[in-house]
Each structure stands twice: as structure tokens, then as C-alpha cells.
C-alpha positions, 0 to 999 in steps of 0.5 A: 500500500502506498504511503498517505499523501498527508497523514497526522503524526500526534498534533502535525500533519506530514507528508511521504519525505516526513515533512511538517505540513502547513494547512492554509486553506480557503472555503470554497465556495459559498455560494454551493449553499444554494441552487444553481438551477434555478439560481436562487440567492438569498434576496430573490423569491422567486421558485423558492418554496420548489425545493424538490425540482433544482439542481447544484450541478455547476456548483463550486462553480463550472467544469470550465471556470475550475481551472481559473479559480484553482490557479487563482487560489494556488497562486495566492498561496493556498494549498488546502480547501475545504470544499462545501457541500450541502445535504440539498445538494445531494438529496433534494428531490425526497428521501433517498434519491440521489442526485446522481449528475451532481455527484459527477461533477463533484468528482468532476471538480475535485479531480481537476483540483488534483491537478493543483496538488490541493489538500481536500476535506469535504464539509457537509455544510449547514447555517441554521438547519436549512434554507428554508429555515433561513440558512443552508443545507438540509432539503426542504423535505425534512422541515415538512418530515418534522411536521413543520410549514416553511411557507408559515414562518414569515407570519409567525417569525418561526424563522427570518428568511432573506428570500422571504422578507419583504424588502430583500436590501434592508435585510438586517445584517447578520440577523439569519444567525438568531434563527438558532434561537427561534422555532423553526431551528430549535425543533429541527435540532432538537429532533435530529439530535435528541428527538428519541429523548425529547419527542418519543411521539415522533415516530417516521416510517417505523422510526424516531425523527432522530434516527429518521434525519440523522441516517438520510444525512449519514446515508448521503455523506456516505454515498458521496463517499462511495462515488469518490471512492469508486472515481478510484483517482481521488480518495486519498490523493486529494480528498484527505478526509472529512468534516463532521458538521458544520457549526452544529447546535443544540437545539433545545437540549439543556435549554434550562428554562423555556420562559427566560433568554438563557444566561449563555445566550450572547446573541440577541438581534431584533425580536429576541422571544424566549424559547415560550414565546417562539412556541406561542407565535408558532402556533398562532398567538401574538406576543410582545417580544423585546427588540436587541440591538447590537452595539460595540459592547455587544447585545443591548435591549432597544424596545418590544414588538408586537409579533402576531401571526393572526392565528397562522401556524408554523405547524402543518395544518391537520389536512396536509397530504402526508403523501408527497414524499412516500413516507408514513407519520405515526398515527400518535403523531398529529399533524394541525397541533404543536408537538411540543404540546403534544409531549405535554410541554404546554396546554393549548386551550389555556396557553399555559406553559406546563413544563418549562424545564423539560429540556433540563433534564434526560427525561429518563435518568433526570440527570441536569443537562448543559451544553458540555452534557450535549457536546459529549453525548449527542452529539458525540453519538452523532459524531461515531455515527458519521465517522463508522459510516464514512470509515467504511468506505475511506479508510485511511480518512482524516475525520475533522471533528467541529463540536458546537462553535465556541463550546467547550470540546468533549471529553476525549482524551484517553478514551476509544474516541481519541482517534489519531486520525482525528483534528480539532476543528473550531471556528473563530469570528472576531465577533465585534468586527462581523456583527457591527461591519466595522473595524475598530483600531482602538478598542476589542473584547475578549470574547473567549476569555469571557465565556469561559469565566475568566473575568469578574465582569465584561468590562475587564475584557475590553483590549485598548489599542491595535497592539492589545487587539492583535494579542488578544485575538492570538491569545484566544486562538492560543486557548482555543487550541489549548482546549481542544488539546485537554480535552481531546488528546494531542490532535493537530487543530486546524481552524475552519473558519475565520474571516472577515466582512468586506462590506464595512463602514458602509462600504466605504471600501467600494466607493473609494478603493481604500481597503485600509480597515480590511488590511487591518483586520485581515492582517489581524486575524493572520496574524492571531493564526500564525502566532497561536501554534496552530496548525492550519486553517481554511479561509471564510470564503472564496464566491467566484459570484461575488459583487459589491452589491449582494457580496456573497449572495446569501444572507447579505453576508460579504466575506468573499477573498474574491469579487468581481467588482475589484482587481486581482493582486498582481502577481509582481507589482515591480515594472522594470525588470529583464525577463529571467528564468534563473532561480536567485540562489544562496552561495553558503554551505550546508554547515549548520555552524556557519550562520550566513547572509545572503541578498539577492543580487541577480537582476531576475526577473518576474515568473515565467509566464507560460500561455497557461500561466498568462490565461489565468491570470488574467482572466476571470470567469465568464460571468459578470457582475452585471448580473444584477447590475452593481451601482455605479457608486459601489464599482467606480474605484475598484481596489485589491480587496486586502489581498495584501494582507491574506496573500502572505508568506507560510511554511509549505513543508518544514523539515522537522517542526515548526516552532514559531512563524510569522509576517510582519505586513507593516514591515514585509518581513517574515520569519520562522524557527524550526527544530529538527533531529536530521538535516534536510536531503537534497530532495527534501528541502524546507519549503515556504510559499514566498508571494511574489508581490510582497518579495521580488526577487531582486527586492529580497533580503534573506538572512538565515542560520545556517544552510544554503537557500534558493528563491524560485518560480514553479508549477511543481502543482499547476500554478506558478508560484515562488518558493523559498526553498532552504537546505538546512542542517538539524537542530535549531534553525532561523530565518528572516526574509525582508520584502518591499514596504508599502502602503497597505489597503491602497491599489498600486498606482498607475506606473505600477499597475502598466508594468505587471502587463509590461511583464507579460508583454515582455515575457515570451509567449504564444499568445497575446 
């Protein structure tokens, strides 16, 4: 059997020459959580509620677009993706029945992704259960399997959805994330997690709602899996393993009492009801709910509403055909009735509210339930699930494990779930920043250090000043990470998600080509990543769609890498230049007792530019953002999009391990510490992606401990990009490279700008 491509070694990741890989990875793409046919972003109503009768095939994006977008992303530095999918996609026409045309383009796709020599982990992706519950991912069927009516939601504010609001442009920003804390999303969860607990009445073709949902989404990973295989090119040599769920959430399990706002409950936007109120406005009473806000300190209470549904239900009404999809709902199981009323949580005649500690506790064994009991039993039950089933078929897959976003991890370590196979995979937001749309310099709060206790009071969370908030966010990466070692065993952790919103200050950005607070926030967010000791992450999000007038298309969110409305970094900002294939090289030993250094002193030149290499990076992908039409005000002064700032120098493969890595924008300087018990081969060098546009060869200052070095331009994986490459010997090991210094968040000047298509001109080639 050959060796894994990447295999984990306690907390690393290694390759076949036993090299410490460096995951850096983007999302991709954000817009595979809705249908391409009929395209159906989150602002448009139209064919909404026909969530039988679509298709995701042409989602991440065309078999023609791929390469564009896979070089675009290779030379931008990434080596890793996790690659999103849906349960809709898969599974949208009705329980068990596959849509098999998507899963060969799937395949499609990730085989061309193997051209580029990209690690993948497949994420079966959700955002509040579904789309039709104001996010992505589950099909519409099992909303109404769970005796639930979508098109009700509106009327009884059981669920906030972008497709259904009526002025689609004023969507409050970021208000789909409270739909966790109304109906529609707490019933779901609740009945996929713990419905054999919490709705024994539930009972589906023979079977609990739990078991019901959980194995449809079990079964469909599963048969995605089975396709992969069977492609016989893919599993393992470029799909590297799989995500359990994204952002998974409780439900109701532990809610510890239905009539108040749990104290844990940080996010209140809008109308905020208690989990009583929800279950009254779902079943057609009016109810006066506070209004939330939120403000640089979070949270704060801004006024009531009234909500009145005007007696509408959010449950099916007791004449639904039962028969649309084939299956066969118990008869103790009534449709036309809430079914918490039917467990005996409430009395509908007297609206009384009976049982407001029903989810405490296990109804069997009584024992009081919280978050960290639901982390470490259903989810944990879910977890197993997913893994045998997905084990099954791809043996030597590496499971990422993402328990609730924020949550402590489950207990683990030492026990038969200690899976050396496994990674800690959590998610990180500077929540002040994504929330608010703006990025504040000055002051930030440590969101981590205050859930987990660490304050007498929120106040003392507050970090003043850039540096403060740059080290906070390292800090709360530090101890995320940190957690997730003792409570989990030593596991490599690889963040899954962090990013930031695009669309701040009103879009000051689009309108003036100054992505000075994105820079900031972006470098900041790198910058807690690099220094935390992590050992990867994946980017939120590449949209190969997004404009600056919808963002990324779905929920008014604007988090994409790429847009169509900006330009793309140049891979060389630098104009005149003689054209030169030549590597620029060290002339030092290998002699690890010789500290050397070294400046570039070559007249190289920019990257070769095959006809290949020209075509993608010039183009873009053949649809335009005049789309929708973006308004003359938010396109007129397109920038880079703080590329600057994400595209950045990170080890590839370490020969030994890495001990600290980072780089220092402001400075363009980067450095790195290494340990290692043997020198490198000649074959097997440290290797770093070096971005051209921060180190132009002939710009470059390298300074290392010892060794010999070189800087050079290859499509070693289907994109041209410059790696520093450095034959060291073994023990401790430093290095500092000094790039150009520039003015971060602005868009080269004009000069600059004509001498990246000088270069291209200049360069031998067949076209053009």
C-alpha cells in the first residue's frame, strides 16, 4: 500500500519525505449553499418554496471556470480547501434519491483540483438547519418530515428568511444567525439530535425523527463517499478526509428554562422571544417580544414588538397530504397541533406553559443537562455515527471533528474516541468586527476569555489599542487550541473558519478603493493564526459570484477573498525588470555552524509566464457582475480587496517542526524557527510559499542560520508560484526574509499597475 499523501503524526500533519505540513486553506465556495438551477440567492423569491425540482450541478462553480479559480487560489498561496457541500445538494428531490449528475461533477471538480496538488476535506455544510429555515443545507423535505410549514414562518417569525422578507436590501445584517434561537431551528435540532429523548411521539416510517434525519444525512455523506471512492483517482490523493458538521447546535437540549433568554445566550438581534414565546407565535398567538440591538459592547435591549401571526401556524395544518414524499407519520403523531404540546410541554386551550424545564433534564435518568452534557453525548453519538459510516468506505480518512462553535470540546482524551486520525476543528469570528461591519483600531473584547469565566465582569475584557487587539485575538486562538488539546488528546487543530466582512463602514471600501480597515483586520486575524501554534486553517470564503452589491449572495453576508467588482493582486507589482528564468540562489554551505547572509543580487526577473500561466491570470470567469447590475457608486474605484494582507508568506513543508512563524505586513518581513533531529536531503528541502508581490526577487533580503537557500518560480502543482526553498542542517534553525514596504489597503498606482502587463508583454509567449 502506498504511503498517505498527508497523514497526522500526534498534533502535525506530514507528508511521504516526513515533512511538517502547513494547512492554509480557503472555503470554497459559498455560494454551493444554494441552487444553481434555478439560481436562487438569498434576496430573490422567486421558485423558492420548489425545493424538490433544482439542481447544484455547476456548483463550486463550472467544469470550465475550475481551472481559473484553482490557479487563482494556488497562486495566492493556498494549498488546502475545504470544499462545501450541502445535504440539498445531494438529496433534494425526497428521501433517498440521489442526485446522481451532481455527484459527477463533484468528482468532476475535485479531480481537476488534483491537478493543483490541493489538500481536500469535504464539509457537509449547514447555517441554521436549512434554507428554508433561513440558512443552508438540509432539503426542504425534512422541515415538512418534522411536521413543520416553511411557507408559515414569515407570519409567525418561526424563522427570518432573506428570500422571504419583504424588502430583500434592508435585510438586517447578520440577523439569519438568531434563527438558532427561534422555532423553526430549535425543533429541527432538537429532533435530529435528541428527538428519541425529547419527542418519543415522533415516530417516521417505523422510526424516531432522530434516527429518521440523522441516517438520510449519514446515508448521503456516505454515498458521496462511495462515488469518490469508486472515481478510484481521488480518495486519498486529494480528498484527505472529512468534516463532521458544520457549526452544529443544540437545539433545545439543556435549554434550562423555556420562559427566560438563557444566561449563555450572547446573541440577541431584533425580536429576541424566549424559547415560550417562539412556541406561542408558532402556533398562532401574538406576543410582545423585546427588540436587541447590537452595539460595540455587544447585545443591548432597544424596545418590544408586537409579533402576531393572526392565528397562522408554523405547524402543518391537520389536512396536509402526508403523501408527497412516500413516507408514513405515526398515527400518535398529529399533524394541525404543536408537538411540543403534544409531549405535554404546554396546554393549548389555556396557553399555559406546563413544563418549562423539560429540556433540563434526560427525561429518563433526570440527570441536569448543559451544553458540555450535549457536546459529549449527542452529539458525540452523532459524531461515531458519521465517522463508522464514512470509515467504511475511506479508510485511511482524516475525520475533522467541529463540536458546537465556541463550546467547550468533549471529553476525549484517553478514551476509544481519541482517534489519531482525528483534528480539532473550531471556528473563530472576531465577533465585534462581523456583527457591527466595522473595524475598530482602538478598542476589542475578549470574547473567549469571557465565556469561559475568566473575568469578574465584561468590562475587564475590553483590549485598548491595535497592539492589545492583535494579542488578544492570538491569545484566544492560543486557548482555543489549548482546549481542544485537554480535552481531546494531542490532535493537530486546524481552524475552519475565520474571516472577515468586506462590506464595512458602509462600504466605504467600494466607493473609494481604500481597503485600509480590511488590511487591518485581515492582517489581524493572520496574524492571531500564525502566532497561536496552530496548525492550519481554511479561509471564510472564496464566491467566484461575488459583487459589491449582494457580496456573497446569501444572507447579505460579504466575506468573499474574491469579487468581481475589484482587481486581482498582481502577481509582481515591480515594472522594470529583464525577463529571467534563473532561480536567485544562496552561495553558503550546508554547515549548520556557519550562520550566513545572503541578498539577492541577480537582476531576475518576474515568473515565467507560460500561455497557461498568462490565461489565468488574467482572466476571470465568464460571468459578470452585471448580473444584477452593481451601482455605479459601489464599482467606480475598484481596489485589491486586502489581498495584501491574506496573500502572505507560510511554511509549505518544514523539515522537522515548526516552532514559531510569522509576517510582519507593516514591515514585509517574515520569519520562522524550526527544530529538527536530521538535516534536510537534497530532495527534501524546507519549503515556504514566498508571494511574489510582497518579495521580488531582486527586492529580497534573506538572512538565515545556517544552510544554503534558493528563491524560485514553479508549477511543481499547476500554478506558478515562488518558493523559498532552504537546505538546512538539524537542530535549531532561523530565518528572516525582508520584502518591499508599502502602503497597505491602497491599489498600486498607475506606473505600477502598466508594468505587471509590461511583464507579460515582455515575457515570451504564444499568445497575446
Amino acid at each position: 500500500m502506498a504511503p498517505l499523501r498527508l497523514r497526522i503524526e500526534g498534533r502535525t500533519f506530514r507528508d511521504t519525505q516526513d515533512r511538517e505540513v502547513t494547512l492554509r486553506g480557503i472555503n470554497c465556495a459559498g455560494d454551493a449553499k444554494f441552487p444553481l438551477s434555478p439560481d436562487i440567492p438569498s434576496h430573490l423569491p422567486d421558485n423558492f418554496f420548489e425545493g424538490d425540482e433544482l439542481s447544484f450541478v455547476g456548483r463550486p462553480f463550472s467544469i470550465e471556470e475550475a481551472h481559473t479559480h484553482f490557479s487563482r487560489l494556488k497562486r495566492w498561496g493556498y494549498n488546502t480547501i475545504r470544499y462545501i457541500f450541502t445535504w440539498e445538494a445531494i438529496e433534494h428531490a425526497g428521501p433517498g434519491r440521489y442526485d446522481e449528475e451532481w455527484c459527477q461533477h463533484t468528482i468532476k471538480v475535485l479531480r481537476l483540483a488534483k491537478d493543483y496538488g490541493f489538500y481536500i476535506f469535504i464539509d457537509p455544510h449547514q447555517d441554521v438547519w436549512s434554507r428554508f429555515t433561513g440558512g443552508s443545507g438540509a432539503p426542504m423535505w425534512t422541515v415538512y418530515a418534522a411536521g413543520l410549514n416553511p411557507r408559515s414562518f414569515a407570519a409567525t417569525e418561526a424563522a427570518l428568511v432573506h428570500n422571504t422578507y419583504p424588502d430583500p436590501a434592508t435585510f438586517p445584517k447578520m440577523i439569519w444567525s438568531t434563527n438558532y434561537t427561534r422555532l423553526a431551528c430549535q425543533v429541527m435540532f432538537t429532533l435530529f439530535f435528541a428527538g428519541k429523548d425529547f419527542a418519543p411521539k415522533a415516530i417516521i416510517d417505523g422510526k424516531n425523527i432522530q434516527d429518521y434525519l440523522q441516517g438520510h444525512f449519514v446515508d448521503a455523506c456516505q454515498h458521496l463517499a462511495q462515488r469518490i471512492h469508486e472515481a478510484g483517482d481521488i480518495e486519498d490523493d486529494v480528498v484527505i478526509g472529512w468534516e463532521s458538521i458544520n457549526e452544529p447546535n443544540r437545539g433545545l437540549v439543556g435549554w434550562p428554562d423555556l420562559s427566560t433568554i438563557p444566561s449563555e445566550q450572547k446573541l440577541q438581534k431584533g425580536t429576541s422571544p424566549t424559547a415560550w414565546q417562539a412556541i406561542l407565535t408558532g402556533s398562532g398567538r401574538s406576543c410582545e417580544i423585546d427588540t436587541w440591538d447590537f452595539g460595540g459592547l455587544g447585545p443591548y435591549k432597544s424596545g418590544t414588538q408586537l409579533v402576531d401571526p393572526k392565528g397562522e401556524s408554523a405547524w402543518l395544518p391537520a389536512d396536509y397530504d402526508d403523501s408527497r414524499y412516500g413516507w408514513k407519520r405515526d398515527p400518535d403523531w398529529k399533524l394541525g397541533e404543536c408537538l411540543w404540546a403534544q409531549h405535554g410541554i404546554w396546554d393549548p386551550s389555556k396557553d399555559q406553559l406546563l413544563n418549562k424545564e423539560y429540556f433540563a433534564k434526560h427525561p429518563r435518568t433526570g440527570k441536569k443537562i448543559d451544553y458540555e452534557y450535549f457536546t459529549n453525548n449527542y452529539y458525540m453519538d452523532y459524531y461515531r455515527r458519521h465517522r463508522h459510516a464514512l470509515g467504511k468506505i475511506h479508510s485511511g480518512a482524516i475525520f475533522f471533528c467541529q463540536p458546537p462553535v465556541l463550546e467547550i470540546p468533549p471529553s476525549l482524551k484517553g478514551t476509544k474516541d481519541d482517534d489519531p486520525q482525528m483534528v480539532y476543528a473550531p471556528h473563530y469570528y472576531d465577533g465585534v468586527t462581523l456583527m457591527t461591519k466595522r473595524w475598530n483600531r482602538y478598542w476589542n473584547v475578549d470574547v473567549f476569555g469571557i465565556l469561559r469565566g475568566r473575568y469578574m465582569s465584561p468590562a475587564f475584557a475590553i483590549k485598548v489599542g491595535e497592539t492589545a487587539i492583535r494579542n488578544c485575538f492570538k491569545d484566544q486562538l492560543s486557548a482555543i487550541r489549548k482546549e481542544g488539546m485537554d480535552y481531546m488528546g494531542n490532535h493537530p487543530c486546524v481552524f475552519t473558519e475565520i474571516g472577515i466582512p468586506y462590506d464595512m463602514d458602509d462600504k466605504y471600501a467600494y466607493k473609494t478603493g481604500d481597503y485600509t480597515s480590511q488590511t487591518l483586520a485581515m492582517d489581524a486575524n493572520h496574524f492571531a493564526l500564525e502566532g497561536s501554534g496552530v496548525n492550519g486553517f481554511s479561509l471564510w470564503v472564496y464566491v467566484a459570484t461575488n459583487n459589491h452589491e449582494w457580496g456573497d449572495y446569501w444572507n447579505g453576508e460579504d466575506l468573499s477573498v474574491f469579487s468581481l467588482d475589484d482587481k486581482l493582486l498582481p502577481l509582481h507589482p515591480n515594472r522594470h525588470r529583464s525577463p529571467s528564468k534563473s532561480p536567485t540562489t544562496s552561495s553558503v554551505s550546508l554547515d549548520q555552524s556557519s550562520p550566513s547572509y545572503s541578498q539577492s543580487r541577480s537582476e531576475a526577473a518576474e515568473s515565467p509566464v507560460s500561455p497557461t500561466n498568462l490565461k489565468t491570470t488574467l482572466s476571470t470567469p465568464s460571468i459578470s457582475s452585471g448580473k444584477l447590475g452593481t451601482p455605479a457608486d459601489l464599482g467606480s474605484n475598484p481596489g485589491f480587496r486586502a489581498a495584501e494582507a491574506y496573500v502572505r508568506p507560510s511554511p509549505i513543508a518544514t523539515v522537522g517542526d515548526v516552532t514559531s512563524y510569522g509576517f510582519d505586513l507593516r514591515n514585509a518581513t517574515f520569519t520562522m524557527s524550526l527544530k529538527c533531529k536530521t538535516a534536510t536531503t537534497e530532495e527534501a528541502p524546507t519549503e515556504i510559499f514566498l508571494p511574489e508581490f510582497h518579495f521580488p526577487r531582486e527586492n529580497t533580503e534573506v538572512e538565515v542560520s545556517g544552510g544554503k537557500w534558493s528563491i524560485s518560480v514553479d508549477d511543481a502543482d499547476g500554478g506558478f508560484i515562488q518558493r523559498f526553498r532552504w537546505w538546512h542542517g538539524k537542530g535549531e534553525q532561523a530565518l528572516t526574509v525582508k520584502g518591499v514596504k508599502r502602503r497597505q489597503g491602497i491599489a498600486l498606482g498607475k506606473e505600477e499597475e502598466e508594468g505587471y502587463l509590461d511583464q507579460c508583454q515582455q515575457t515570451r509567449c504564444a499568445i497575446m
